[in-house]
N, C-alpha and C positions, 0 to 999 in steps of 0.2 A: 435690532435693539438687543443689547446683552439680558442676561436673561434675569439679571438684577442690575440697574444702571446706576450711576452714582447721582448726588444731587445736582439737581439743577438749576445751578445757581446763575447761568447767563440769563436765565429770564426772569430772574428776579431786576427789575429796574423799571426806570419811569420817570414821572414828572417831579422834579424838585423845586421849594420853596423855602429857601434859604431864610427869605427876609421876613418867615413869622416863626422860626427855629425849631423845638423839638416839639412842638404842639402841632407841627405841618408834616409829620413821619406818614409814609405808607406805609404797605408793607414789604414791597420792597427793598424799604429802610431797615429791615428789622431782622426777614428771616435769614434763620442761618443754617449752616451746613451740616448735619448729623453725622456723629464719630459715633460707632458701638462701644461701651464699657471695655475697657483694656484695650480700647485701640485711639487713645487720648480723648476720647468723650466721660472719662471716669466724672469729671465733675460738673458735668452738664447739670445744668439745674431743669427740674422737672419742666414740661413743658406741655405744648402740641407740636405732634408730630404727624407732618404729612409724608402720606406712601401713596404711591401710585399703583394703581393696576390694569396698564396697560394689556387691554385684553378685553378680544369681542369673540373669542371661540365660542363659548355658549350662547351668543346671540346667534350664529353662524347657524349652531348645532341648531335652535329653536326657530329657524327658519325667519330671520329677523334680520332685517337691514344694518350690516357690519358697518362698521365705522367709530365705534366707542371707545378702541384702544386708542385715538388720539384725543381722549379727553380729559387724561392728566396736565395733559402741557398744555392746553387752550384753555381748562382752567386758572392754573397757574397765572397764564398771561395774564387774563381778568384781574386776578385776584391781586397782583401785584403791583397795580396802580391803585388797589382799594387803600380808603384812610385805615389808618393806627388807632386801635380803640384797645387795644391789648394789655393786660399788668404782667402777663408772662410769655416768655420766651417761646417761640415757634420755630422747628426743624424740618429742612426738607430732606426727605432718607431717600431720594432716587423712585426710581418703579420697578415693580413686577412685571417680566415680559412672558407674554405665549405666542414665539413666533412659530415655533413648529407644531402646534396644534395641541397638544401636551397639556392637559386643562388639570390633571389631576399634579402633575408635577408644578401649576404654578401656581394652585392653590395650597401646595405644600409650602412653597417659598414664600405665600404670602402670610400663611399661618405662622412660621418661624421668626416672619419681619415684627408683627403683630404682639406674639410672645416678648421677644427680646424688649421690644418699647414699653408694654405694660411690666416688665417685670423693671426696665427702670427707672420707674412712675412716670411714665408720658403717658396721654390722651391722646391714640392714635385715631387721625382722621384719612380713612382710604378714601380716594381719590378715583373710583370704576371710570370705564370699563363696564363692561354691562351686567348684570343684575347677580352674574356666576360671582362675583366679585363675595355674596353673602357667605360664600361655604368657605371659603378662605378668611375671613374677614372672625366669623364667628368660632373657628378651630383652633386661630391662634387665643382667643378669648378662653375658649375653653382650655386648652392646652397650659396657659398663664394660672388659671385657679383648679385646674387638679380638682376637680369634684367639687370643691369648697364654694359653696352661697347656690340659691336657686339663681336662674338667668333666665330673662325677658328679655324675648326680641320684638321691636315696636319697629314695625313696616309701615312708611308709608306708601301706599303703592295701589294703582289700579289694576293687577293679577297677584292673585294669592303666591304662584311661583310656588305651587305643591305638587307640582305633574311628578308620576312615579321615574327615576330616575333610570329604568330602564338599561338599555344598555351602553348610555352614555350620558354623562352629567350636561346641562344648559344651565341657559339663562332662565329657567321655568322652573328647576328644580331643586334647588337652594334650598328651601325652610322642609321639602320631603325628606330632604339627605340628613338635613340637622336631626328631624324628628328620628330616623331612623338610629345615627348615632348615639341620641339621648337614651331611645329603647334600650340598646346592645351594652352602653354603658352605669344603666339603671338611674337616670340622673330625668327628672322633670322636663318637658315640653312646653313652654310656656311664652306663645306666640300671640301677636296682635297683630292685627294688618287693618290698616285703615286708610279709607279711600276707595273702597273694591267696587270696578264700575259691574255690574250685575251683566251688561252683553259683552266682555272681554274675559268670562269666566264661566265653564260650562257645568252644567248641575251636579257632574262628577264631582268638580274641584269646590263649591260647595260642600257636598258631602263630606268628603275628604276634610273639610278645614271643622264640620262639624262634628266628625269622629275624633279630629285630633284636641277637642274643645280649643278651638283659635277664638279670641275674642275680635267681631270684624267687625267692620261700619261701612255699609254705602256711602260709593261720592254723593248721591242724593240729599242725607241726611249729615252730613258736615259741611254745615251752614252757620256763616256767625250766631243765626238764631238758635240753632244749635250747640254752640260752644260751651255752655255753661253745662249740659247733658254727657259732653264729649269727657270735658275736665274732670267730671263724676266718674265717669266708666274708668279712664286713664288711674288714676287715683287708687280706684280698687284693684287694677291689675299691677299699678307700680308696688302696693302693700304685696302682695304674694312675691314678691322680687325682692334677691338683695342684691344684684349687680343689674344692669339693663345695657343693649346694646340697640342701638337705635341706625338702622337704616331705609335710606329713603331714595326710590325711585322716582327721578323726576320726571317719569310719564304720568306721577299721581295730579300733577298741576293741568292745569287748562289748558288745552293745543294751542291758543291764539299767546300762551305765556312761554310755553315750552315748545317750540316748533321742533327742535333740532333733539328728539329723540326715534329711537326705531317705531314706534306705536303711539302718535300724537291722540291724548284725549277727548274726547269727543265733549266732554262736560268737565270733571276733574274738579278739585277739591282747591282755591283761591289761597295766594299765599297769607290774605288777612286772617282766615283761619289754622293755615299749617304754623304759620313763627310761633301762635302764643301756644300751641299742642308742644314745640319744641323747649319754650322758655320753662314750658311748668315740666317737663322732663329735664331738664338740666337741674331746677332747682330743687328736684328728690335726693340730689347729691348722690344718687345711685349711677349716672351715668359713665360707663368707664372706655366706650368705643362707638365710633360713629361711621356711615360712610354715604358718598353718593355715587348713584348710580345711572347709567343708560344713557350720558348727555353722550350728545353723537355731535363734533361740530360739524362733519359733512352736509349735515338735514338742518344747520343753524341759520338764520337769518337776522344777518345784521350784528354776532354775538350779542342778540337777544336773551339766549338761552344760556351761555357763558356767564353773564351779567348776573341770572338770576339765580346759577351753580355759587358763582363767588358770592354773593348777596345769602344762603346758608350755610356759607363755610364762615360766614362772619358770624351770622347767627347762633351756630354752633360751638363756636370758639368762646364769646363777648363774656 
């Protein structure tokens, strides 16, 4: 794979139904080819824009079962038979490739792509790849607003992904790297992770998320009955935020929903409670970049798991 690919548009296609007309569009029907600014995309009207980041080096590195860089295209596929619920334009910009190992060089390229799109108003939705996907994902974020506005990042995920980055960046070390760059460049730390199964996290990393004040929720405790407690906490962390960046590891779900990730759930957090934590974070009108992470179709059954990737990239979108 190039190490930035073009879009991919042969798989956008599917089922057609002519005979109830533009009320019967997928998506398929609809998405389109991303041009950068002065390369005839000058009058694209804003949009979402999907990037891929093909790329399971830091699962590799994190001792985790590879296989997540084909989860841009087996999304895609999913998603391209989903219905049209859309009032604006959707763009596919190709992927981010690490085929030579090179993790910091395709987190650079992923930062750049992320940049570019938010500086010309799209709502980029990254498309991982495993969980490495955040430091890339949030650099371009940062890089687009230049110190300007505090920044929340809302994880949903069953490991915090704070292990010390050592001598080599993973799929564990994402939100340590960010905390670290926020210190060096004087700029707030202002993380939520919620979902954290309490035996896929050890007391260090604990520690760690309670030195860096993360605000966290056990899978235990995000429970429909729960939700109304959830939306409270959510609420007072989205006020200390003027941008938010919302990414979600689909190992925070229940293994019997999400089979085909590297670290299936042992209990996990139901999507009847994860969509409305998603709906009231859209609706803070602070969200300005999303992404999903860790679907591995190798470990998928049945695109079970694909299904339920395409199912919040709609949620995300809608």
């Amino acid at each position: 794979m190039d190490k930035f690919s073009q879009p991919h548009m042969s798989v956008w296609q599917g089922r057609q139904d002519p005979e109830d007309g533009q009320l019967a569009l997928r998506w398929h029907d609809r998405v389109q080819p991303w041009q950068a600014t002065g390369a005839g995309g000058d009058d694209a009207a804003p949009g979402v824009a999907l990037v891929g980041f093909a790329c399971d080096e830091g699962v590799r590195r994190n001792k985790g079962r590879a296989g997540a860089a084909g989860a841009p295209l087996a999304i895609r596929k999913l998603l391209a038979n989903s219905a049209w619920h859309l009032s604006k334009p959707v763009y596919d910009t190709g992927d981010v490739g690490c085929d030579d190992g090179d993790l910091d060089a395709a987190h650079a390229r992923l930062a750049e792509r992320v940049a570019s799109l938010l500086d010309e108003g799209h709502f980029p939705l990254v498309l991982g790849g495993g969980h490495e996907v955040a430091f890339g994902s949030w650099s371009g974020l940062n890089r687009h607003l230049s110190g300007q506005g505090r920044v929340g990042i809302i994880n949903f995920d069953a490991h915090f992904d704070l292990r010390m980055k050592q001598d080599q960046a993973s799929s564990g070390t994402p939100f340590f790297q960010i905390a670290e760059q926020c210190a060096a460049q004087g700029t707030p730390f202002h993380y939520a992770c919620l979902g954290v199964a309490e035996t896929a996290n050890t007391q260090a990393l604990f520690a760690r998320a309670d030195e860096l004040r993360a605000w966290y929720a056990l899978d235990e405790a995000m429970t429909l009955a729960e939700l109304p407690e959830l939306l409270n906490g959510l609420d007072g962390f989205i006020a200390r935020c003027d941008h938010l960046y919302l990414t979600i590891d689909l190992d925070v779900l229940p293994g019997a929903v999400m089979p085909g990730v590297s670290a299936p759930a042992a209990r996990g957090v139901e999507l009847a409670v994860i969509e409305p934590l998603i709906a009231h974070i859209r609706a803070s009108g602070k969200l300005r970049l999303a992404d999903l992470a860790e679907y591995n179709p190798n470990l998928d059954q049945d695109n079970r798991s694909a299904r339920v990737a395409a199912r919040l990239v709609h949620q995300l979108t809608k």
